[in-house]
C-alpha positions in Angstrom: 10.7 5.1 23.4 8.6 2.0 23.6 9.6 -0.8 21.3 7.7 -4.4 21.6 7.9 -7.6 18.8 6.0 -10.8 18.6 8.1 -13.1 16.4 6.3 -16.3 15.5 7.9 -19.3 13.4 6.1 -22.3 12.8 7.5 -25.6 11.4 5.8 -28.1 13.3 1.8 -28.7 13.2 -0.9 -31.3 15.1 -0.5 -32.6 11.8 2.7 -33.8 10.6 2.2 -33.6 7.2 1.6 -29.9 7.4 5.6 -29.3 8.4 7.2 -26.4 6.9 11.3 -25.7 7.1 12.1 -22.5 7.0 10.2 -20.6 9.4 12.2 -21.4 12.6 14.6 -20.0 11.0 13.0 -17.1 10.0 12.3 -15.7 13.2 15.5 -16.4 14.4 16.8 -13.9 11.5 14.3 -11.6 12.8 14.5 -11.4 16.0 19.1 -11.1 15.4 17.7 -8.0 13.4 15.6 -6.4 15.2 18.2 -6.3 18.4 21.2 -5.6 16.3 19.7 -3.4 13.7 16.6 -1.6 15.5 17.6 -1.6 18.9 14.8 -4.1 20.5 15.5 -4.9 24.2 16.0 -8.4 24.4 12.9 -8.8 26.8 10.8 -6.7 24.5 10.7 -9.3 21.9 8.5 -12.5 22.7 9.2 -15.4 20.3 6.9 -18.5 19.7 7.9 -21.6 17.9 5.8 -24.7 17.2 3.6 -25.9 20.3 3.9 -22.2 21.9 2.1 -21.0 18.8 -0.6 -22.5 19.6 -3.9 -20.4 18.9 -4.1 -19.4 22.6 -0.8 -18.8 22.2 -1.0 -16.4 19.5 -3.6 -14.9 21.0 -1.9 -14.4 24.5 1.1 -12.8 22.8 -1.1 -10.4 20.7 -2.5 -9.1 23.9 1.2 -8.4 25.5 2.1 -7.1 22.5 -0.5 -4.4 21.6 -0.4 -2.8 25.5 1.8 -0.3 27.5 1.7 2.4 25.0 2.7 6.1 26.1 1.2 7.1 23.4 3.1 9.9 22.8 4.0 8.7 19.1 7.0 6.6 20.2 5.4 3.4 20.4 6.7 0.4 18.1 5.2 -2.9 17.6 6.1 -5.5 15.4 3.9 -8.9 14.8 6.1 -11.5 12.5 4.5 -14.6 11.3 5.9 -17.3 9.4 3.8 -20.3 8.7 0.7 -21.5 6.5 -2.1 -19.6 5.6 -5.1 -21.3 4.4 -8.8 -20.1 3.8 -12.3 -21.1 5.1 -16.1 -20.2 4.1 -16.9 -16.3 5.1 -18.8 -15.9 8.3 -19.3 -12.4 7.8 -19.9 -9.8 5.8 -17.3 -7.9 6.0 -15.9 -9.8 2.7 -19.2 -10.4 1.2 -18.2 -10.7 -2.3 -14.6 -13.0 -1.9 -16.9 -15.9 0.5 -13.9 -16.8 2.3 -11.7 -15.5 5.2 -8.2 -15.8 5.0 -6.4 -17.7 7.9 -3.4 -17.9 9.7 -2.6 -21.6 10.9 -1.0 -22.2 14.4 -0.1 -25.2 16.3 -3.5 -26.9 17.0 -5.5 -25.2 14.0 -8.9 -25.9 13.5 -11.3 -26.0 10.4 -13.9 -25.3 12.5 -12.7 -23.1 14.7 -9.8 -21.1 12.8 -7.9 -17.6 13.2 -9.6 -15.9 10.6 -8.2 -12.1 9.5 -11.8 -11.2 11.0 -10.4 -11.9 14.4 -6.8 -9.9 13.6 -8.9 -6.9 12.0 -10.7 -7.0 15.2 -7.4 -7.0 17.8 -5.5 -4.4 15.1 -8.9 -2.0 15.0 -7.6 -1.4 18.8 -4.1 -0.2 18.6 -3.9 3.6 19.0 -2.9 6.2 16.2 -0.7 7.2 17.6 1.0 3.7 17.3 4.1 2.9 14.5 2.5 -0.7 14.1 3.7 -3.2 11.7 2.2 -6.8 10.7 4.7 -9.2 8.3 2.8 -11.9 7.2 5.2 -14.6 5.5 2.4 -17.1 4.7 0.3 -17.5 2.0 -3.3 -16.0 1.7 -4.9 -17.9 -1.0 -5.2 -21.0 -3.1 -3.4 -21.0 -6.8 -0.4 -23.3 -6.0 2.1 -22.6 -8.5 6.1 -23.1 -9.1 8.4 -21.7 -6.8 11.0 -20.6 -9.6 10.4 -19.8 -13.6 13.4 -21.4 -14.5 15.0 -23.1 -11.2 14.8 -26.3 -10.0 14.8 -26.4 -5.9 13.4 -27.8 -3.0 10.0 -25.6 -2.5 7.0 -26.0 -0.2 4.1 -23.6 -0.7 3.0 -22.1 2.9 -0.2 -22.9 1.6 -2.9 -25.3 3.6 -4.9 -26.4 0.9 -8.7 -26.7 2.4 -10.5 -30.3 2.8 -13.1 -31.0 0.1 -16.5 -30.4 2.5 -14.1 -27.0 3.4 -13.3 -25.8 -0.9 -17.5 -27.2 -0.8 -19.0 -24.5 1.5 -16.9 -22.2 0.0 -18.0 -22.9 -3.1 -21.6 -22.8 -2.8 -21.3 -19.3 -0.4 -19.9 -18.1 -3.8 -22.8 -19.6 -5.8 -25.2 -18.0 -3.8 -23.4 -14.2 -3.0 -23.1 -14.6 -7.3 -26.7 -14.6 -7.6 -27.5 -11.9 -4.9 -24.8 -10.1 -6.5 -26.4 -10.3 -10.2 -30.0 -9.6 -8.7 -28.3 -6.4 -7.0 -27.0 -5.5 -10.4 -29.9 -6.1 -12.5 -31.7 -3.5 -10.0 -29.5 -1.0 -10.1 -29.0 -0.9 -13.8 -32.9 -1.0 -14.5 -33.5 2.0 -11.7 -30.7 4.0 -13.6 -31.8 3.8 -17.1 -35.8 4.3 -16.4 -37.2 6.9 -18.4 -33.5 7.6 -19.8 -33.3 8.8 -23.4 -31.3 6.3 -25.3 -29.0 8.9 -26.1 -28.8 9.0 -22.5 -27.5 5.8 -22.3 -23.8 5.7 -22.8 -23.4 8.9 -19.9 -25.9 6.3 -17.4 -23.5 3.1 -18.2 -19.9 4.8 -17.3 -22.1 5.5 -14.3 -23.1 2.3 -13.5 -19.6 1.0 -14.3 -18.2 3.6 -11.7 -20.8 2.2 -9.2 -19.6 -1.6 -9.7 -16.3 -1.1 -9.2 -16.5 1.1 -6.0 -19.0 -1.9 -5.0 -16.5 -4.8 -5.8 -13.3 -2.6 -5.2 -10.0 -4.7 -4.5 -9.6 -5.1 -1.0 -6.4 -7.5 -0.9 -6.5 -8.1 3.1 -8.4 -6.1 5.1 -7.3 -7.1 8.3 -4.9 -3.7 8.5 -7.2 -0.6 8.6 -6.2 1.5 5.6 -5.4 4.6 7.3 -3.5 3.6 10.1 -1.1 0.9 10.1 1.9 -1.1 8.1 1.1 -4.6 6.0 3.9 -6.3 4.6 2.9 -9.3 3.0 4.8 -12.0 1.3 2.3 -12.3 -1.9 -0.2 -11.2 -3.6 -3.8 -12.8 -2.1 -4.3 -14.7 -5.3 -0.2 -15.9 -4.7 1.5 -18.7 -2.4 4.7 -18.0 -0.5 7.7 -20.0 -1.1 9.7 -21.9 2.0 12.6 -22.8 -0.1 16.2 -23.8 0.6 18.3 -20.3 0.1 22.1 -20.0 0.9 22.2 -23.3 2.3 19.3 -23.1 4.4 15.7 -23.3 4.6 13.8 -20.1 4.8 11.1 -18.2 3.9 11.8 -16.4 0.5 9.9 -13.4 1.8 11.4 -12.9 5.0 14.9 -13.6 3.7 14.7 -11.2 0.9 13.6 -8.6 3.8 16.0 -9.2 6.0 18.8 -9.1 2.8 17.3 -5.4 1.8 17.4 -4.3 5.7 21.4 -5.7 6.1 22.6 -4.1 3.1 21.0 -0.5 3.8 21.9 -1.4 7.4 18.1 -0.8 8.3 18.1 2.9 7.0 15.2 2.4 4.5 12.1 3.2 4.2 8.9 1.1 4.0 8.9 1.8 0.7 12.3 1.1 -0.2 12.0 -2.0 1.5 8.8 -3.6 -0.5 10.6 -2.4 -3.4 14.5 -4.1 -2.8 12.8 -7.2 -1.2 10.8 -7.5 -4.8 13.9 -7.5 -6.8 15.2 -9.6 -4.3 13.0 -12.7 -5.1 12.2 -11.8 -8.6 13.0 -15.0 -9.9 9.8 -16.4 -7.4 6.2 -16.3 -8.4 5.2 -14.4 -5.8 5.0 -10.5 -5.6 5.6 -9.2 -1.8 2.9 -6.5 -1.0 3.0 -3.3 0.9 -0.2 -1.8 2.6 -0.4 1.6 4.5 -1.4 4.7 4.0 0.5 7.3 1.5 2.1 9.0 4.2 3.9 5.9 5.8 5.3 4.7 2.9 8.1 7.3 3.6 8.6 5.9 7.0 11.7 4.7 8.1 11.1 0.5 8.9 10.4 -0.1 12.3 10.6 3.8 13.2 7.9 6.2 15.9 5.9 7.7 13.9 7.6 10.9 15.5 11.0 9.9 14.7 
């Protein structure tokens, strides 16, 4: 069996106003439980803090990280992160109607150059099948900064990079101009489906139409894990921010901590499932809503288990 993680916790930034607390300390948590829970060889787990996150960094570690597979179904591979996410204008089409890509932000992050979930759907499209392959990202993935607690009052920082102006700008006006393609798209396909219709016709050619919309501008909430393969385990909704908060004394990410809680009290026999569902209750006084993504069938999976376990 073939297990492999890359834990990354980033407090520290080029930028010093960018510093986070918690997530140091998160992937120390992580990497204690994946060894004492999961049985991870202590040289099978590569951990990056700060300056050795750096986007090289990250990138260098993703390649150890997705290689030496058997691929006999008894590979596992684990990517943590813990720091900011941020967006920047959409470079592709891939998320044609949203205008923006989301972003991780190491070290030495760039706004011109950034780690966009472009270039993480494009290393993930390459891990086998055959592959048990989890992602946990505890950062944020969009932009409505909101209160940490309902009805608490502690020390919170969003692991949210809110964009410069000329950033929030080109974004803006990417949206301005994919909204008018979009409504010219629209406007076309309506007026093709209801020539030469009966009006009586109508009402049967506009549930249509509707059904045609929505599978055009279906909810897509990441993206960078392909749908039918692998594990996403998010900390938030994409509309949401992440809290790093002080919990038990220490600063952490409320995500990671309320994963690690779920996996120490079931003593890491749970499923993914399960897991989403306990680390939810676990931080349901947060405004954020952890997410799980995979397909049906690996919901039922134990967490961190081969996929022919």
């Amino acid at each position: 069996m073939s297990k492999r993680a890359l834990i990354i916790g980033l407090n520290n930034f080029t930028r010093p106003s960018w510093r986070l607390r918690g997530c140091i300390n998160d992937a120390t948590e992580m990497e204690r439980i994946l060894k004492t829970t999961f049985g991870f060889p202590e040289e099978e787990i590569k951990v990056l803090h700060d300056e050795d996150a750096s986007t090289q960094g990250i990138q260098d570690g993703l390649d150890w990280l997705l290689s030496d597979y058997a691929c006999d179904g008894q590979d596992v591979r684990v990517f943590h992160f813990s720091s900011h996410g941020t967006q920047v204008p959409d470079q592709s089409e891939y998320e044609e109607w949203e205008c923006k890509d989301e972003v991780i932000v190491p070290y030495d992050h760039d706004w011109d150059e950034p780690f966009r979930d472009d270039d993480l759907k494009e290393i993930f499209d390459t891990i086998p099948d055959e592959v048990s392959f989890t992602f946990i990202a505890d950062c944020c993935h969009a932009g409505t900064i909101q209160r940490a607690l309902f009805d608490q009052d502690i020390e919170f920082t969003p692991r949210y990079l809110t964009p410069p102006p000329e950033v929030t700008r080109r974004i803006r006006e990417l949206k301005e101009q994919r909204d008018a393609e979009a409504d010219a798209w629209a406007a076309a396909q309506l007026a093709q489906m209801l020539q030469d219709v009966p009006q009586e016709e109508w009402q049967a050619k506009m549930q249509e139409y509707l059904a045609l919309l929505r599978r055009r501008f279906r909810e897509n909430t990441y993206g960078v894990i392909p749908e039918k393969k692998h594990v996403l385990l998010a900390a938030c909704e994409d509309r949401q921010t992440a809290a790093d908060a002080r919990i038990e004394g220490e600063f952490r990410g409320a995500f990671t901590w309320s994963l690690t809680k779920a996996i120490k009290e079931a003593n890491g026999d749970l499923t993914y499932d399960e897991l989403i569902t306990r680390s939810g209750a676990n931080i349901a006084d947060y405004d954020q809503r952890p997410q799980l993504e995979c397909p049906d069938e690996r919901r039922e999976l134990k967490v961190f288990a081969p996929l022919n376990s």
